[in-house]
C-alpha positions as CSV (number, residue, x, y, z in Angstrom):
1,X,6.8,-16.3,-172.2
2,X,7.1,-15.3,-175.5
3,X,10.1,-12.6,-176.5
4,X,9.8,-9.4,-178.5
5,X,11.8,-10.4,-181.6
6,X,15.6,-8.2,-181.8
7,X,14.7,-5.0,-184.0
8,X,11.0,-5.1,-183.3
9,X,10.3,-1.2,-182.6
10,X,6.7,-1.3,-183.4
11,X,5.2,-0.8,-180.0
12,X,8.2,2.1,-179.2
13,X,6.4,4.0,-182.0
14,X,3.0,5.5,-180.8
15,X,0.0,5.0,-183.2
16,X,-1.2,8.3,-182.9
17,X,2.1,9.1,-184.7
18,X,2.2,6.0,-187.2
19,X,-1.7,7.8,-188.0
20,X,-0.2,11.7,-188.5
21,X,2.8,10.5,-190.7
22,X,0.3,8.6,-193.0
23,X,-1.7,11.5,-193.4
24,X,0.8,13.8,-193.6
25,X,2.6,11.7,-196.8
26,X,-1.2,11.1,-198.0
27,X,-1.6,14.7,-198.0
28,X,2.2,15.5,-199.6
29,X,1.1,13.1,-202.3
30,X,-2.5,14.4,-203.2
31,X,-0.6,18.2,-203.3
32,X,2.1,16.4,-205.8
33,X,-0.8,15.1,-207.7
34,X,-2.3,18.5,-207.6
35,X,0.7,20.3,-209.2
36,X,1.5,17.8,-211.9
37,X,-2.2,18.2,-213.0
38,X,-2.2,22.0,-213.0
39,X,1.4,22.1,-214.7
40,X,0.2,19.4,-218.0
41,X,-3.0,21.7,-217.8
42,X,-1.0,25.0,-218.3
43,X,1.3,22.6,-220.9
44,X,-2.0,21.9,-223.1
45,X,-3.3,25.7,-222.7
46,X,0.3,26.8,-225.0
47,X,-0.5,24.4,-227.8
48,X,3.0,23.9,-228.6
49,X,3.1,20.1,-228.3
50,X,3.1,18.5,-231.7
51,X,3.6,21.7,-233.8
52,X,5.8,21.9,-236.4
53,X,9.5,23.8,-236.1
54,X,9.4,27.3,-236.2
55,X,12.5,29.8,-236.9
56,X,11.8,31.7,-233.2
57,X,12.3,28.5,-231.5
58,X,15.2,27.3,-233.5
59,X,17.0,30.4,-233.1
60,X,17.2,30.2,-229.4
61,X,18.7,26.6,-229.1
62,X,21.4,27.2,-232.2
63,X,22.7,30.3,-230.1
64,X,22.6,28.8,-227.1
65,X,24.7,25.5,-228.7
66,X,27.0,28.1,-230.2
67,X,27.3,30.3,-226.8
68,X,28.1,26.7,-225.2
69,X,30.3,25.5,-227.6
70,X,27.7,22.5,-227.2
71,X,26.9,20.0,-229.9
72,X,23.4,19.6,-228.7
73,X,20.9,22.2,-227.3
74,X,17.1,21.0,-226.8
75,X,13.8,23.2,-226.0
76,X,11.9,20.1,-224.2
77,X,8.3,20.2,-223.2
78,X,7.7,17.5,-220.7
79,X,4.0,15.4,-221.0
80,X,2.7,13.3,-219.1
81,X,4.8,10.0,-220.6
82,X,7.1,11.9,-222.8
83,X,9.4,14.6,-223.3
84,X,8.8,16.3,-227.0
85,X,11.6,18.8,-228.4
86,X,10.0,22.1,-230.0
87,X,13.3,22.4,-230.6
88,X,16.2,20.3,-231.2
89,X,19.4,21.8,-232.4
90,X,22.4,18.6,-233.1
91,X,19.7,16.0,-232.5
92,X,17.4,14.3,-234.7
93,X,14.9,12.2,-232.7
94,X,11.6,14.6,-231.7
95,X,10.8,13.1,-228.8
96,X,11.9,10.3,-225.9
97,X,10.0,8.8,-223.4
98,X,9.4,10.5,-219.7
99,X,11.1,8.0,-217.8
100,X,14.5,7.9,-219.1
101,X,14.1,11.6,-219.2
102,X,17.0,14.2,-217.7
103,X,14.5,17.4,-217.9
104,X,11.7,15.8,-215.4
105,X,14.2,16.3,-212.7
106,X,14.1,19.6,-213.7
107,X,10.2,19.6,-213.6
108,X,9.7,17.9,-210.7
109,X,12.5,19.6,-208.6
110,X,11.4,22.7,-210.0
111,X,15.0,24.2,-210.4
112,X,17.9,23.9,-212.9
113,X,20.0,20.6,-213.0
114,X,23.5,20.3,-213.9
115,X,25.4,17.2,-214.4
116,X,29.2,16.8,-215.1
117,X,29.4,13.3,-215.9
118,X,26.6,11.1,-216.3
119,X,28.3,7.8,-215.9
120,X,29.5,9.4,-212.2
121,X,25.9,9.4,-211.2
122,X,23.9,6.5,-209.8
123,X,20.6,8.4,-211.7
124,X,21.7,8.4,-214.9
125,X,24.7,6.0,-215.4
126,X,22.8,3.2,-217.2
127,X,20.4,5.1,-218.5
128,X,19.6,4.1,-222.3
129,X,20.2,7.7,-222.9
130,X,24.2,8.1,-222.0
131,X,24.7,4.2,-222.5
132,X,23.3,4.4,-226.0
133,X,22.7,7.2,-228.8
134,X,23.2,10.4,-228.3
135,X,25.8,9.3,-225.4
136,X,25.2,11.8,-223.2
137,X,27.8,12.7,-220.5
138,X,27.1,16.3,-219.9
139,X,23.6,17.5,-219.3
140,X,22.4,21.2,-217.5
141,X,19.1,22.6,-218.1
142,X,17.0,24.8,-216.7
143,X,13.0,24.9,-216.1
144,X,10.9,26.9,-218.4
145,X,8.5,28.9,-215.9
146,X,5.1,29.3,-217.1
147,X,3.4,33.0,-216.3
148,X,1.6,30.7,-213.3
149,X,4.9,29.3,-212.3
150,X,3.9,26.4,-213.5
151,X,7.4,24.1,-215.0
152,X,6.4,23.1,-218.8
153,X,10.1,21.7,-219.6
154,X,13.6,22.3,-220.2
155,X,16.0,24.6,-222.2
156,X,19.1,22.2,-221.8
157,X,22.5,21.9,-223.1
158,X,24.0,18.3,-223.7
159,X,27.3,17.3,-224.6
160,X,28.8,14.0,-225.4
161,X,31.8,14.4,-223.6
162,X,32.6,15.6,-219.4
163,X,32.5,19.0,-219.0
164,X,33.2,20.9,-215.6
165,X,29.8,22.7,-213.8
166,X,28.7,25.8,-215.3
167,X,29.5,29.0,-213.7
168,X,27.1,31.5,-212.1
169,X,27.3,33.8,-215.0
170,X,26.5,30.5,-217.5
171,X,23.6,29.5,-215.4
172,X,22.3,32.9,-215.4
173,X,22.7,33.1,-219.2
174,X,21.2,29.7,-220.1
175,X,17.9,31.4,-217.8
176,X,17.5,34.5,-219.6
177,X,17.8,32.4,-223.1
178,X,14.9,30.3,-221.2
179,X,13.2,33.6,-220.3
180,X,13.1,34.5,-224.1
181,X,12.0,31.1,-225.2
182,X,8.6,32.0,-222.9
183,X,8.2,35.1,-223.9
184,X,8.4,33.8,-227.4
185,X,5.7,31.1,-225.5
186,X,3.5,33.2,-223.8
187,X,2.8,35.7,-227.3
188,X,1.6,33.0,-229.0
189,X,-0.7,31.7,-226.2
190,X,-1.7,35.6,-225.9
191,X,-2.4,35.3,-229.9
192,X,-4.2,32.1,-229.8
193,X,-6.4,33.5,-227.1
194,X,-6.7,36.7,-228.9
195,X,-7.9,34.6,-232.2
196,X,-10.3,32.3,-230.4
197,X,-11.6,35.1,-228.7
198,X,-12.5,37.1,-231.7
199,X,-14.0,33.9,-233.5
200,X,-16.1,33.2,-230.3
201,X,-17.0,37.0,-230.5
202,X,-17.7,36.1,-234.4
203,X,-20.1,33.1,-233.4
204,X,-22.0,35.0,-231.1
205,X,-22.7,38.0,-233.7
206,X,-23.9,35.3,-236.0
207,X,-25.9,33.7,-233.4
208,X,-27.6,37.0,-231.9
209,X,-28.0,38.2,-235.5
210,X,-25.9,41.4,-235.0
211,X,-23.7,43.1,-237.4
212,X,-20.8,45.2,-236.6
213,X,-19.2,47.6,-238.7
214,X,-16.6,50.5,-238.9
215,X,-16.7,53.6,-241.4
216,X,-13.9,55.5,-241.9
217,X,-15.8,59.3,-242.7
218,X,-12.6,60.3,-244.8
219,X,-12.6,57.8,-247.1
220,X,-16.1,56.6,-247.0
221,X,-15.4,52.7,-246.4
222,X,-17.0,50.4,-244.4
223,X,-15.9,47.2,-242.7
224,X,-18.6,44.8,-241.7
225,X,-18.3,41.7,-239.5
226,X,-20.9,39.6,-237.6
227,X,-24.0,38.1,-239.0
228,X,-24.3,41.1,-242.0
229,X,-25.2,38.6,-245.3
230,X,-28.3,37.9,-242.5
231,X,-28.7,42.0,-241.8
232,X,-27.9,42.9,-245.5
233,X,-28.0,40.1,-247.9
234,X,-25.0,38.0,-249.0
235,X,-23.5,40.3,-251.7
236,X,-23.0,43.1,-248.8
237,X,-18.8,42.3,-249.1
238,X,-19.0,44.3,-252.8
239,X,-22.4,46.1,-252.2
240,X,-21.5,47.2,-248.9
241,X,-18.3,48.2,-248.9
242,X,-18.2,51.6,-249.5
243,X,-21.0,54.5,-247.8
244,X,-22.6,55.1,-251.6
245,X,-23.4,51.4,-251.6
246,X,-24.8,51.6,-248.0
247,X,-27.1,54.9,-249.1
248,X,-28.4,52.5,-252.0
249,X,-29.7,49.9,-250.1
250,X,-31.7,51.7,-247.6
251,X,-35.3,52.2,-248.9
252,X,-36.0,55.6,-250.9
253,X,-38.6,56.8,-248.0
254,X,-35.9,56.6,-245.1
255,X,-32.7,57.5,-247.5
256,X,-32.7,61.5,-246.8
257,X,-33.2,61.2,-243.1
258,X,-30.6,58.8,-242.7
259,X,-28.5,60.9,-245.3
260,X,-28.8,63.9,-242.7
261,X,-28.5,61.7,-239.1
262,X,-25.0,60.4,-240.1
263,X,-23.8,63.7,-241.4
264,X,-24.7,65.7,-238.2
265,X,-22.8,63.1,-236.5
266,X,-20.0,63.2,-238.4
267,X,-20.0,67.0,-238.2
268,X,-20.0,67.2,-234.9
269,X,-18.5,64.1,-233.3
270,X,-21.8,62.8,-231.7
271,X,-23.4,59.5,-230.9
272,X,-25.3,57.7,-234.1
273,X,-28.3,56.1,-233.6
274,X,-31.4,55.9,-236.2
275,X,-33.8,53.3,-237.1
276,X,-34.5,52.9,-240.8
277,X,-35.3,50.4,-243.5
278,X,-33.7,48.5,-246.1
279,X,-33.9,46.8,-249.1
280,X,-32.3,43.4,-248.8
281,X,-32.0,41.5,-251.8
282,X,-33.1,38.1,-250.3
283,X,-35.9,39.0,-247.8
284,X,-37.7,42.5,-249.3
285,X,-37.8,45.1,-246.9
286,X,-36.5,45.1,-243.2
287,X,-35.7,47.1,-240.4
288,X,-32.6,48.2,-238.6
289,X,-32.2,49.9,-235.9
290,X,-28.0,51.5,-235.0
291,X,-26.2,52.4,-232.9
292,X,-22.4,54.0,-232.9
293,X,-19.5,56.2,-231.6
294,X,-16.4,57.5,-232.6
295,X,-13.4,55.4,-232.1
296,X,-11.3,58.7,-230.5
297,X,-8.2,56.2,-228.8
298,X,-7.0,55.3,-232.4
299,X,-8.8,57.7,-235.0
300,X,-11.3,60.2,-234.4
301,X,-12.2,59.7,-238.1
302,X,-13.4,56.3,-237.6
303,X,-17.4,55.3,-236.4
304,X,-17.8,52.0,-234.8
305,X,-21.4,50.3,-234.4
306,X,-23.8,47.9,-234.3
307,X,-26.7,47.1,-236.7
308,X,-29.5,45.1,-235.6
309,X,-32.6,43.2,-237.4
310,X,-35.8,45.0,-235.9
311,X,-38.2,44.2,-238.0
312,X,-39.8,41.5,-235.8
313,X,-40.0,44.5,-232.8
314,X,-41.8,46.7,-235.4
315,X,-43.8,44.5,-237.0
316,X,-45.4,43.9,-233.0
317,X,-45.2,47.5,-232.5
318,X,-47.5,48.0,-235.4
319,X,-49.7,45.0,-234.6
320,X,-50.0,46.6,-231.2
321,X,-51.1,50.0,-232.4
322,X,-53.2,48.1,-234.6
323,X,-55.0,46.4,-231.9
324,X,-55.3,48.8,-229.8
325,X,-57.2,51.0,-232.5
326,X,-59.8,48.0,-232.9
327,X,-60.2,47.8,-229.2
328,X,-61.2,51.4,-229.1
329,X,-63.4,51.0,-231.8
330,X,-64.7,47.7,-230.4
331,X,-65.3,49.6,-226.6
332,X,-67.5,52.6,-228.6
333,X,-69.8,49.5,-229.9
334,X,-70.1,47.8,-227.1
335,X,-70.7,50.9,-225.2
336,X,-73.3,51.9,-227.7
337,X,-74.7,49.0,-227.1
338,X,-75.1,48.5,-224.1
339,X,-76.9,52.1,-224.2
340,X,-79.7,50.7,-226.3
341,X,-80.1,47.9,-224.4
342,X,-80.9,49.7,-221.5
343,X,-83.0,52.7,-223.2
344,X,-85.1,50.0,-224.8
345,X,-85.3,47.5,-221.7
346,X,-86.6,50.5,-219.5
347,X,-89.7,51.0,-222.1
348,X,-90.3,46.9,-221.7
349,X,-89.5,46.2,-218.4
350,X,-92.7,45.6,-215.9
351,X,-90.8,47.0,-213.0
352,X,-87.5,47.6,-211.5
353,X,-87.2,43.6,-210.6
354,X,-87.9,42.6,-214.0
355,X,-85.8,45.8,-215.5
356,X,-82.8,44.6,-213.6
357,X,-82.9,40.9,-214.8
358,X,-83.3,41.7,-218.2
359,X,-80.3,44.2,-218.0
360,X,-78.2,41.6,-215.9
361,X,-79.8,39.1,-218.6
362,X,-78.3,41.1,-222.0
363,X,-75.0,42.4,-220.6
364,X,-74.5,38.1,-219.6
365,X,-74.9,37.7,-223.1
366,X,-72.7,40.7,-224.5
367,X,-70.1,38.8,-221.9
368,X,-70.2,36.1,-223.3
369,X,-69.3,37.4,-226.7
370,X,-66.8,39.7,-225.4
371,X,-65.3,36.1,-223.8
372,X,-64.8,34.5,-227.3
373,X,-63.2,37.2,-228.7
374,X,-60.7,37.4,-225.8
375,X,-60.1,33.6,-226.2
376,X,-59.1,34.5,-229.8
377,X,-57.8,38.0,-231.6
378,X,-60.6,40.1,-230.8
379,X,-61.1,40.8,-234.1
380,X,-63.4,37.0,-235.1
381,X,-64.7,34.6,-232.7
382,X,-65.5,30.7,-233.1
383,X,-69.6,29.3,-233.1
384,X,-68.5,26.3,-231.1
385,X,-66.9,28.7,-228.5
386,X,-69.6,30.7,-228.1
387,X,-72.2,27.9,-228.3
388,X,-70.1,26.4,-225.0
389,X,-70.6,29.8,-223.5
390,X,-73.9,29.2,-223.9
391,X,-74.5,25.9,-223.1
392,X,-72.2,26.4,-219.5
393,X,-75.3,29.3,-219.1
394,X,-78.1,26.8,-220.1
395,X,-76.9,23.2,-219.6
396,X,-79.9,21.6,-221.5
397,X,-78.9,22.7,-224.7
398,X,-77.4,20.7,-227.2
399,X,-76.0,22.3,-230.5
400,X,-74.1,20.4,-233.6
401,X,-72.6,22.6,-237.4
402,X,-69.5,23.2,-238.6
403,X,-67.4,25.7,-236.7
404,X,-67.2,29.1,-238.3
405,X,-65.1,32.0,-237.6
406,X,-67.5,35.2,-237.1
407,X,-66.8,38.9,-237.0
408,X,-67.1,40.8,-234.2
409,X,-70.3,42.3,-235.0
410,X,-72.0,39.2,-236.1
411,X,-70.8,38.0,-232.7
412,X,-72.3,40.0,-230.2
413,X,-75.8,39.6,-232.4
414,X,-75.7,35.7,-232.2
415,X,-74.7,35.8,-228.3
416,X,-78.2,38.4,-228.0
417,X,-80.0,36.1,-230.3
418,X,-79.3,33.2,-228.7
419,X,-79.7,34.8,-224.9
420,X,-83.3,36.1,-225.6
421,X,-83.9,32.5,-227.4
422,X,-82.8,30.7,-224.3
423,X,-83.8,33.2,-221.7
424,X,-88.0,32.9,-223.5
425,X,-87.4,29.1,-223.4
426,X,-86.3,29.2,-219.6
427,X,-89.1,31.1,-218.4
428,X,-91.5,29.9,-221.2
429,X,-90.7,27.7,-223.0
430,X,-89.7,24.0,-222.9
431,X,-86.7,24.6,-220.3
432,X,-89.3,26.2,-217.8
433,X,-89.6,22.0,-217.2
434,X,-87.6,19.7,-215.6
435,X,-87.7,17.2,-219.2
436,X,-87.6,20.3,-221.8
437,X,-84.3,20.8,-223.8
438,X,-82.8,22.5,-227.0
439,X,-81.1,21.2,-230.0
440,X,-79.8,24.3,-232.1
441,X,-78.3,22.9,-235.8
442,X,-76.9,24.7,-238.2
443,X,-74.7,24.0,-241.8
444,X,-73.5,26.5,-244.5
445,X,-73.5,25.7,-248.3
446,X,-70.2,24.7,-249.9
447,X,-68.1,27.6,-251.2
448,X,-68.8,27.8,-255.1
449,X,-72.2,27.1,-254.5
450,X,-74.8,30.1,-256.1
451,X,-76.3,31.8,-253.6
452,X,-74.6,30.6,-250.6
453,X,-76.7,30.4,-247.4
454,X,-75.5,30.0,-244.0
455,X,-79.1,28.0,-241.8
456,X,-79.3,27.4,-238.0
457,X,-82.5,25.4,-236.6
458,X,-83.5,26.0,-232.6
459,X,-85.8,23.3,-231.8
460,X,-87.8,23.0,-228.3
461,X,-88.8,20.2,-226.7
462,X,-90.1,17.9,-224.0
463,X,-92.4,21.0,-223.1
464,X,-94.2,20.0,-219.7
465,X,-97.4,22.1,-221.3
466,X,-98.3,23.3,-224.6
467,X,-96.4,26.3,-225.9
468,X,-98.6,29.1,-227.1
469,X,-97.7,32.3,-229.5
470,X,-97.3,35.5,-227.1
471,X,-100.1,37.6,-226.4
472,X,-98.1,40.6,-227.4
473,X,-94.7,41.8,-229.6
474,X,-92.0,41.8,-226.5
475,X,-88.7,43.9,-227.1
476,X,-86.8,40.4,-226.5
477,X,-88.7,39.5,-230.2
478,X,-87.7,42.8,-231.5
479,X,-83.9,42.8,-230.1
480,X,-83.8,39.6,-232.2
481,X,-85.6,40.5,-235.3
482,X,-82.9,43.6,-235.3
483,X,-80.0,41.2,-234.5
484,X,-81.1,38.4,-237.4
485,X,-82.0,40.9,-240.0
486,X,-80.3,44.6,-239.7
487,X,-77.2,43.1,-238.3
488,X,-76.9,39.7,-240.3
489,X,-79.0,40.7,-242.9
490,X,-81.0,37.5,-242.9
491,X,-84.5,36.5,-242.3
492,X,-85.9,34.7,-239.0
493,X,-89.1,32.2,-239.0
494,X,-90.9,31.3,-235.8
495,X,-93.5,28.7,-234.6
496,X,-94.8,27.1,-231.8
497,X,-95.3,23.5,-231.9
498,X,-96.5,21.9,-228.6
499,X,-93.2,20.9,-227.3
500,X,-91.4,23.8,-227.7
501,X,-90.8,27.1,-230.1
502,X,-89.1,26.2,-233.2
503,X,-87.3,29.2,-234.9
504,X,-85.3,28.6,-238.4
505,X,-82.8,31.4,-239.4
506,X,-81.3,31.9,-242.7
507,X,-78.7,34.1,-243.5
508,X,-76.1,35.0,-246.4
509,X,-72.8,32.4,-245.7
510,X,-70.1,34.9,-245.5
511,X,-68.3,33.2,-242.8
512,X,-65.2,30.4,-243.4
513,X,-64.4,27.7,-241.4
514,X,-62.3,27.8,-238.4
């Protein structure tokens, strides 16, 4: 039987327990990990690594060497692989590497370190550093605490020679000299903050295309920042400077009202807002719109605002109006009408049956016009979008032209013209069959050309019986004889071949291509 080695313990130890210790230093080391992250982060967010010497710095370690009576005193910023001096008063080397470093004790233990002799201590005794240049025997430092508690490096004194612990009252001094050097720290990262904040603030004016400006009413100046060569034009720095310059760029009509707006507010302390326009010298006349109070924590003498580009707003504000104008005026047409179409349909209509379908009949057709010039600006529609309004009504129709843009007006009559033409050929003409159809043509002389005509051919076919003249003048003819000649001021042709009605219309071309 075999016997249990002498010293084997491993069974005496529980694996429950071997598990919870390897956790536990998993967990010690992840936290470690955590910390040294966090600190290099908090290192990086001072920018002091790899800046050049400045006088606040070297201040601090001369008066600490002299208070010392040391020949070396080092501000040390420890990095990831290296300790670098921002300061190094009796040493000439700016940096040495992390691992044969005294200050990441410091760092790492997170509280000062003093060492009497070096060469006494099994850390440091062959270290390149006290068995080589600068030959240091005496070393204490102290950690330089970060506003997050976070351990950035070292204010040290080194001397070259033993030297007995430091006192109480030494250690404590060395720490407030430490204290100054982050305070000295932390206003420049409060600075750099300050700084990038403004420029970001900067970029984002210039992005959002807003100007910012503050007058001072005493002496008349202004001081403009943001995107104001976009608001103003690029010479605003000279132009711009002063309020006369300010009252000469705004456009004569506005200059008065603006004149009396600002001097209300200055009189009496209230807010400033106004809309007016300008002249700017690269891009003609715009609009701004203002905003702006008095700065009362530092001067009540001094506005503060905001100018802003508007012209964009108005110029859809105006469109809007604009529109809305022609949509009235559009409504009293339409309404009108629709009026005559049913005064007139009454007198033609056999009975209420037939009244009813030619109503329903006319008002599809004013629909469909209304339907094009919603698909567009309301003010001109397209042929080939009305002839596919027409065509989804009447599926046997075929139509070919260039596509024209036509007004409103012109419109509506070609959707009644074509409606009555379709409607007669449905229940007379060649669609009444199952083989009948329609081709509808139409072209429009060149521009230049003398006498420019616009003509459109509607040619039946495939009639299932022969197609004779009506017996009588229907108001269907009339509506389009009005619609070709009082409204488009051309002239319309008819005749009835045996396969189907063939109409030919010919009016002035005042229409342009879409």
């Amino acid at each position: 039987m075999a016997e249990r080695p002498p010293g084997d313990m491993s069974d005496a130890v529980p694996a429950a327990s071997r598990t919870g210790g390897e956790r536990d230093l998993r967990q010690a080391k992840d936290e470690k990990s955590a910390r040294e992250q966090r600190r290099l982060e908090t290192l990086r967010e001072y920018r002091l690594l790899d800046t050049k010497p400045e006088p606040a710095f070297d201040r601090v370690t001369k008066l600490v060497a002299d208070l010392f009576d040391a020949p070396i005193a080092l501000i040390s910023l420890v990095d990831d692989c290296r300790q670098w001096f921002k300061s190094a008063h009796g040493l000439d080397v700016p940096e040495t590497s992390r691992d044969v470093s005294f200050c990441k004790y410091v760092v790492e233990d997170e509280q000062p370190l003093i060492v009497s002799d070096t060469r006494a201590d099994p850390r440091f005794s062959d270290n390149p550093l006290v068995t080589g240049e600068p030959h240091i025997r005496f070393y204490a430092g102290v950690p330089l605490r970060a506003y997050n508690d976070a351990i950035l490096g070292t204010l040290c004194v080194i001397d070259r020679k033993e030297r007995p612990a430091l006192s109480f009252r030494e250690l404590e001094r060395l720490q407030d000299f430490a204290a100054l050097v982050m305070a000295e720290a932390d206003l420049r990262r409060i600075v750099s903050e300050r700084d990038e904040a403004r420029r970001t603030l900067e970029r984002a004016l210039d992005f959002s295309g807003i100007a910012t400006w503050r007058y001072d009413a005493r002496t008349g100046a202004i001081h403009w920042s943001g995107a104001v060569a976009e608001l103003w034009g690029a010479d605003y720095a000279t132009a711009l400077a002063h309020i006369d310059g300010f009252y000469g760029r705004l456009h004569p009509d506005d200059r008065q009202t603006v004149r009396s707006v600002l001097g209300d507010s200055v009189a009496h302390g209230g807010h400033y807002a106004t809309e007016y326009r300008i002249q700017h010298p690269e891009r003609g006349v715009r609009w701004i719109a203002v905003h702006a109070d008095w700065d009362v924590k530092t001067d009540d003498a001094i506005l503060t605002g905001v100018s802003m580009d508007i012209t964009e707003q108005k110029s859809r504000q105006e469109n809007a109006n604009l529109l809305m104008r022609e949509l009235h005026h559009r409504m009293r047409n339409l309404f009108a009408t629709v009026g005559a179409i049913i005064s007139l349909t009454r007198h033609a209509a056999r009975d209420v049956d037939d009244y009813v379908e030619r109503i329903n009949s006319r008002l599809d057709a004013l629909n469909r016009a209304q339907n094009v010039l919603l698909g567009a600006n309301f003010m001109t529609g397209s042929m080939h979008a009305l002839l596919r309004e027409v065509e989804a009504s009447f599926p046997r129709i075929r139509w070919s032209g260039p596509d024209l843009l036509l007004p409103e007006n012109a419109l509506v009559a070609m959707a009644l013209l074509f409606n009555e033409l379709a409607t007669n050929a449905a229940k007379h003409g060649a669609l009444s069959g199952e083989r009948g159809q329609v081709e509808v043509s139409w072209t429009q002389d060149d521009e230049g050309a003398e006498d420019r005509r616009f003509r459109l051919t509607w040619a039946e076919s495939g009639a299932e019986r022969e197609i004779a003249p009506p017996e009588r003048t229907s108001f269907g003819t009339l509506l389009m004889e009005r619609s070709v000649k009082n409204n488009l001021g051309g002239t319309i042709a008819r005749r009835w071949e045996p396969g189907g009605l063939i109409v030919d219309i010919t009016l002035p071309a005042r229409w342009r291509e879409a």
